[in-house]
N, C-alpha and C positions, 0 to 999 in steps of 0.2 A: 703440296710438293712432296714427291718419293725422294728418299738419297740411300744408296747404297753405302753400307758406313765399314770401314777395315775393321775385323775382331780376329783376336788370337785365338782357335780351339784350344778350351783351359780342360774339358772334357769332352770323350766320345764313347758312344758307344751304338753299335751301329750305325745308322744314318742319323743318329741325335747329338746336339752337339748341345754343351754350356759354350757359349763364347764370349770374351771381354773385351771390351772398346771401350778405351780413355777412363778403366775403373767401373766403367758398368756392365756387367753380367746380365746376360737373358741367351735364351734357348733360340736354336737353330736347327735346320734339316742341313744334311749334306748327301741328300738323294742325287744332285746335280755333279757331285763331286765326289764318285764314291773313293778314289784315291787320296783325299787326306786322311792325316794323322794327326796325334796332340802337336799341338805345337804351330802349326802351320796357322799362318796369317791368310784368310779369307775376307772375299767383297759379300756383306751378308743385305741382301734385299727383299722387302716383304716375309722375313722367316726363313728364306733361305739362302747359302751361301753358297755362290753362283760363279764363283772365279777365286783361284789363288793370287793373291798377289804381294810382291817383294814388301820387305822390310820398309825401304827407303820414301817408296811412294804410301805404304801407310802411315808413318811417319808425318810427311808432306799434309796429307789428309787429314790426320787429326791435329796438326800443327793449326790449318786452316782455319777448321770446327771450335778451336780453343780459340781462334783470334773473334769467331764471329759471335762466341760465346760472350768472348768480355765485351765488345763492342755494343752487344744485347743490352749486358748489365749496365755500362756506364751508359747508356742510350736511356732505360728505363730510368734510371737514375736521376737525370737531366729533364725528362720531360713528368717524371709520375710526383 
């Protein structure tokens, strides 16, 4: 399964980005998006970040990502 996950450009330079999501950092293109800047919260898929998007709904999304996270652990928990 692909998911497109919301990260914060933490740096840029040129079309390379460091981006953060929910604490973890890795590298990104923004050839798809040459108008961002630091700061700007992007949809990053396959290496690249492919849409800006608001505050509220990255939020929403890693809100999400954290509940299916704990759901994971208490899941393994129960059954390993």
């Amino acid at each position: 399964m692909c998911l497109a996950v919301p990260a914060r450009i933490v740096e840029l330079e040129d079309d390379r980005a460091v981006v953060d999501a929910m604490g973890n950092k890795f590298n990104a293109k923004t050839t798809l998006l040459p108008e961002v800047k630091l700061g700007d919260l992007v949809l990053v898929h396959a290496g690249f970040a492919i849409s800006l998007v608001d505050e509220e709904e990255a939020k929403k999304t890693w809100q999400l990502i954290s509940e299916i996270n704990e759901y994971m652990d208490t899941d393994n928990k129960v059954s390993g």
